[in-house]
C-alpha positions as CSV (number, residue, x, y, z in Angstrom):
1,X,20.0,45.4,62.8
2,X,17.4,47.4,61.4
3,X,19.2,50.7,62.1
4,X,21.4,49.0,59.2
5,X,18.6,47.9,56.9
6,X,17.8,51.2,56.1
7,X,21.5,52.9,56.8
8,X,24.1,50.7,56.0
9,X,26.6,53.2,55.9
10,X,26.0,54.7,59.1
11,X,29.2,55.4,61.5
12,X,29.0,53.8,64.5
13,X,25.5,52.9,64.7
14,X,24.9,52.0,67.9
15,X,22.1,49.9,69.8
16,X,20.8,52.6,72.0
17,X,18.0,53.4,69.5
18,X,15.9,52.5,67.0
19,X,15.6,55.5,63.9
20,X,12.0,55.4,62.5
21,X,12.2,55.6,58.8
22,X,9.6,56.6,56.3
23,X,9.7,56.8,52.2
24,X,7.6,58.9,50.0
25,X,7.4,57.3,46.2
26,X,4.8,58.0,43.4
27,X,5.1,55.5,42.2
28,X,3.9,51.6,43.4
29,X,8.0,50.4,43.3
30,X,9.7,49.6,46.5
31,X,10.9,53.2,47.9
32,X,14.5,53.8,47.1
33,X,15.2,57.0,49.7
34,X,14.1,56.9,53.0
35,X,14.1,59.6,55.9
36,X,15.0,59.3,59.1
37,X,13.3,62.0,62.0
38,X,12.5,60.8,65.0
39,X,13.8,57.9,66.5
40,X,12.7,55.9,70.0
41,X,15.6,54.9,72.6
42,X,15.8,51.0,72.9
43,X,15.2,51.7,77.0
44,X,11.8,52.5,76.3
45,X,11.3,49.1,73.8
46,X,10.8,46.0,75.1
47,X,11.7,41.8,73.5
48,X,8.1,39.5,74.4
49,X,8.7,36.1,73.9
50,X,5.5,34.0,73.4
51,X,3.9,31.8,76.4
52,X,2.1,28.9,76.2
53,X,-1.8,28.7,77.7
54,X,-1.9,27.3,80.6
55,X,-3.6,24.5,79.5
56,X,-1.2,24.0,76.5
57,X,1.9,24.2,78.7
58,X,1.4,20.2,80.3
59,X,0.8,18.9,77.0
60,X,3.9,20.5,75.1
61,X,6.1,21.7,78.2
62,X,9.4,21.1,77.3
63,X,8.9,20.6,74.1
64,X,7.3,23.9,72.9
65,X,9.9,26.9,71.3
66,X,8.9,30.0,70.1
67,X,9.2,30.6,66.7
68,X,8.5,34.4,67.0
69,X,9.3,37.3,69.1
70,X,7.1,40.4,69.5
71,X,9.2,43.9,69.7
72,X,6.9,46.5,71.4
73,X,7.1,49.1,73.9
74,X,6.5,48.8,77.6
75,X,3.8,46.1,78.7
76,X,0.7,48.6,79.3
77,X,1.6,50.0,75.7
78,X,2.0,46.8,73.7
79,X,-1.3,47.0,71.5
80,X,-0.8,50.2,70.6
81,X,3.0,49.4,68.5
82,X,4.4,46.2,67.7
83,X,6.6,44.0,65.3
84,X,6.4,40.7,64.9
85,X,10.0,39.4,64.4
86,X,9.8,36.0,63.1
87,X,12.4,33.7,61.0
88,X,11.9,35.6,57.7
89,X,12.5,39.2,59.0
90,X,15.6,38.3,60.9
91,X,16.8,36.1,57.6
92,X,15.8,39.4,55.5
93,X,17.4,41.9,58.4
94,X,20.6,39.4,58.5
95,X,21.0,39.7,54.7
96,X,20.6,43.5,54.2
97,X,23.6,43.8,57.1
98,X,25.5,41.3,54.8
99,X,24.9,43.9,51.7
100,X,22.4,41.6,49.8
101,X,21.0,44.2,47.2
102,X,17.9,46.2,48.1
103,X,15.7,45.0,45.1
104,X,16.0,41.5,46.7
105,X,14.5,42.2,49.7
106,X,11.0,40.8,50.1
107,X,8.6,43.8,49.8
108,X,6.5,42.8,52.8
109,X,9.0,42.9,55.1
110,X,9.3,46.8,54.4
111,X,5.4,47.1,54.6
112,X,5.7,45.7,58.0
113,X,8.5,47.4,59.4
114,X,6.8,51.1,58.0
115,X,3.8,49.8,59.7
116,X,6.1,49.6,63.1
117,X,7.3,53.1,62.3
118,X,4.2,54.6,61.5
119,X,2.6,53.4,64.8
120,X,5.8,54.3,66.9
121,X,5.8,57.8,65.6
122,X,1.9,58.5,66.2
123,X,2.8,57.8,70.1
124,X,5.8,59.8,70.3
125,X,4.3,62.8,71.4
126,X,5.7,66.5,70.8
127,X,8.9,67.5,68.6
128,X,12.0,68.2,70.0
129,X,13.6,71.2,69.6
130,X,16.2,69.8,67.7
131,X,16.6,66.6,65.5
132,X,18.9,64.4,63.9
133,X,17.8,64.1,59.9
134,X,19.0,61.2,57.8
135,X,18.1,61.2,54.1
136,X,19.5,57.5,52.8
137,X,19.5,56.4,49.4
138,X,19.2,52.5,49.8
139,X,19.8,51.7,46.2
140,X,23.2,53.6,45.6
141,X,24.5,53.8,49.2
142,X,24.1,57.6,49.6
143,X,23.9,59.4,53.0
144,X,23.0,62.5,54.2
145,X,22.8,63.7,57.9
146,X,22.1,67.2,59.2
147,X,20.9,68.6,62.6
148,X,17.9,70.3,62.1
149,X,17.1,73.5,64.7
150,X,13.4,73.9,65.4
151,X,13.2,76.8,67.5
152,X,15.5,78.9,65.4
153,X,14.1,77.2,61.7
154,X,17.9,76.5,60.4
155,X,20.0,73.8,59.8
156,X,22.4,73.3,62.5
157,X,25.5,71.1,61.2
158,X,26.1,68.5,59.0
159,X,26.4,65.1,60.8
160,X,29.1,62.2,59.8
């Protein structure tokens, strides 16, 4: 689902991972293009749902649901990168898959999934030596995917 968000387009977008996306604008406008060069495999992500204290839990019990999830990495890892996917980022994620335009899409939820990004990518460690670039234009639906080959410094192949 928020593969989609930013690449709507995208064949065959599968759940196995999670593409970390960043803009770069000069201006203070929503970001209209967003790139694409890293991404983390959904193995190594991890769905918390919220527990009641244990004091809480025989006062509410039954009664208590979560209105929240946290999406974060393994449990000895979760301060350092998480997302907080409540009711209004699944609504906004829902509605970008559904083609609702881009300029209608609450600007906070982008400042909070680019924080997600930003954190993911500071713990991701060293390149690889070759990466799949996406370049997406969110406002006029344009796509652009290449292979880029580190050790050699050349683009590899264009990518569907």
């Amino acid at each position: 689902m928020i593969n989609r968000f930013y690449d709507p387009l995208a064949p065959g977008v599968g759940d196995d991972e999670l593409r970390l996306w960043t803009s770069f604008r000069y201006q203070t406008s929503p970001a209209q293009v967003y790139i694409s060069t890293s991404n983390v495999l959904s193995e190594n992500l991890y769905i918390y749902l919220p527990k009641l204290a244990p004091w809480l839990e025989s006062a509410l019990g039954r009664d208590y649901l979560p209105d929240h999830l946290l999406l974060s990495l393994e449990p000895d890892r979760v301060e350092l990168a998480q997302l907080l996917v409540d009711i209004n980022l699944f609504r906004t994620l829902r509605d970008a898959q559904e083609g609702k335009p881009v300029a209608l899409r609450p600007p906070q939820t982008l400042r909070r999934l680019e924080a997600f990004f930003g954190q993911l990518r500071s713990l991701s460690g060293r390149k690889r030596d070759s990466e799949d670039i996406l370049i997406c234009d969110i406002t006029k639906g344009d796509r652009f995917a290449f292979r880029l080959d580190r050790r050699h410094l050349r683009y590899e192949k264009e990518l569907s």
